[in-house]
N, C-alpha and C positions, 0 to 999 in steps of 0.2 A: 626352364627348369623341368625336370625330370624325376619322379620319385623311382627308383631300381629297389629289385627286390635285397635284401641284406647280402651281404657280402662276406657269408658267414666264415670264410677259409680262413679271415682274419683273426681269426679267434688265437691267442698267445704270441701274437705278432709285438716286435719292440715298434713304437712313436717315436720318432726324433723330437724331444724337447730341448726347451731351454735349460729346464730345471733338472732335470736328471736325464742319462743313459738307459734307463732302466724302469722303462714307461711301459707296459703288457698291456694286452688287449684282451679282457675277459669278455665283452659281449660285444658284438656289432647288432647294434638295435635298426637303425636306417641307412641306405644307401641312397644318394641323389647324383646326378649330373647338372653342372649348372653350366651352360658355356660347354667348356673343353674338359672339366675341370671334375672327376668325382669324387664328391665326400661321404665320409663315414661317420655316421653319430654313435660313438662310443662306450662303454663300459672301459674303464680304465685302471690298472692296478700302478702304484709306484713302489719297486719292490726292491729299490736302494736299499742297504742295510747300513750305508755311512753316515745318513738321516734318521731321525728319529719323526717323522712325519706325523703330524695329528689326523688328517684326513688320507691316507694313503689310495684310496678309491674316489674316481671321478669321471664327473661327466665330459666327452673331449670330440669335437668334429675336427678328424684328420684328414687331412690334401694325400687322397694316391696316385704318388706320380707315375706309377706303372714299376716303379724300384725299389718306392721306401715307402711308409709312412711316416707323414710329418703333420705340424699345425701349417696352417694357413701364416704365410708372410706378414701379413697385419693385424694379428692375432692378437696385442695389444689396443689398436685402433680400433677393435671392432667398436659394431653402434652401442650403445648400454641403457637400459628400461630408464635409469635414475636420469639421464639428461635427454630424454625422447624428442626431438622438435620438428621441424618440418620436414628436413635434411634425413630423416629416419625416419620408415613407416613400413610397418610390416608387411609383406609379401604374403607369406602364406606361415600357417601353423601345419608343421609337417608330421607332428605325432605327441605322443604323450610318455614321459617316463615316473614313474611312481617310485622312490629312493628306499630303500630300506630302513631309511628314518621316516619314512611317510612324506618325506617334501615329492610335490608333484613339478616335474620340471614339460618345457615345452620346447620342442625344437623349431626355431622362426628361422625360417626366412624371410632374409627384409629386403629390402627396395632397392637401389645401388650398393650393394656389400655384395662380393662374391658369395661369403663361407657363412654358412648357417651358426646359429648360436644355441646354447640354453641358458633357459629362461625360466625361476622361479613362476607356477601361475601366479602365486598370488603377488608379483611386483606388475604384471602386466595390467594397464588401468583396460576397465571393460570396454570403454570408448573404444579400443583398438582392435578388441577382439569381433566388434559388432560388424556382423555380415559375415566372419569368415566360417568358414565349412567345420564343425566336430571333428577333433584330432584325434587322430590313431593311437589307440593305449598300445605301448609295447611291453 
């Protein structure tokens, strides 16, 4: 794994989602390589108007496959804080995002998962955090 500097060109670029056509890219916060494979930890706008969206802004690490951006193929599978067990164990904590509601989120990478995540700090138990390096406020 590779942390690269942001990939800021992405900036109003469309996400292939599930959920909607009309996924913008308001901020690229982090850029990695992992593998073959680089991802973007995002600022995300959903700017559908046939929804009525309660959260229209989110946090989102997209797959550039050199054509598009999209989510990561197992994007539903990924690992998740609430059922943590041996099979999942954090890699590394790649940065820090602070939300405009005040939620601090964390971009992990974990252990056998390709695509990095975010992550509420405070659902991560400290047990997990202990040893790893101070993450980067973005």
């Amino acid at each position: 794994m590779e942390v690269l500097a942001p990939q800021r060109r992405h900036r109003g670029r469309h996400v292939r989602t599930t959920w909607s056509p009309e996924v913008v890219i308001l901020e690229v916060l982090l850029t990695i390589r992992v593998s073959s494979h680089i991802f973007h930890g995002v600022r995300a706008e959903t700017v559908d108007q046939l929804w009525d969206w309660v959260d229209v802004e989110s946090l989102l690490w997209v797959l550039d496959t050199g054509t598009e951006l999209t989510l990561w193929r197992d994007f539903e599978a990924r690992p998740r804080i609430s059922n943590m067990d041996s099979t999942h164990r954090i890699e590394a904590i790649l940065g820090m995002h602070e939300s405009a509601g005040s939620n601090v989120y964390l971009g992990v990478k974990w252990r056998d998962y390709g695509c990095p995540t975010w992550e509420l700090e405070d659902e991560i138990p400290l047990l997990h955090l202990a040893g790893m390096p101070a993450p980067v406020t973005l």
